[in-house]
N, C-alpha and C positions, 0 to 999 in steps of 0.2 A: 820584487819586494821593495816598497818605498815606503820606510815607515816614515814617521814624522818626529821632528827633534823632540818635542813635548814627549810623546810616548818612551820616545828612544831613552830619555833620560828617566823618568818615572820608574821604568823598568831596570834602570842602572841603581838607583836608588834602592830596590825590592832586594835584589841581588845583592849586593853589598853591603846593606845595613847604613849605609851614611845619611840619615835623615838630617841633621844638622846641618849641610850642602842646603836644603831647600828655603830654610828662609834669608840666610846668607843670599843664593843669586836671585829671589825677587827683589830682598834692598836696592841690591846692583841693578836691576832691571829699572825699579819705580826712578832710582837717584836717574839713571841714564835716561828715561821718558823725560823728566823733566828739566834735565839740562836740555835735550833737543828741543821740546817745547817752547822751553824760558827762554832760549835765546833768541829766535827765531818768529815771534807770533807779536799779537795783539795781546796777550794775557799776560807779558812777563812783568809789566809793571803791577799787576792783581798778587803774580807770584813772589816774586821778591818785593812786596809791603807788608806779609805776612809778616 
């Protein structure tokens, strides 16, 4: 049985009721893409001139 973290949690969410949890850790998700991104690439000058 290997489920996958996505499901794992979706299914955490149904059962408990805590929908509130889901836009909270995509914020955290997007902020972390783009601190990895921005730091590290050709586009961080694009991203932080915003």
């Amino acid at each position: 049985m290997n489920r996958s973290l996505l499901r794992e949690f979706i299914e955490f969410l149904m059962v408990t009721k805590k929908w509130w949890l889901a836009p909270i850790l995509m914020v955290l998700l997007i902020l972390g893409v783009l601190i990895l991104f921005g730091s590290a690439s050709p586009l961080s000058p694009l991203i932080y001139g915003m």
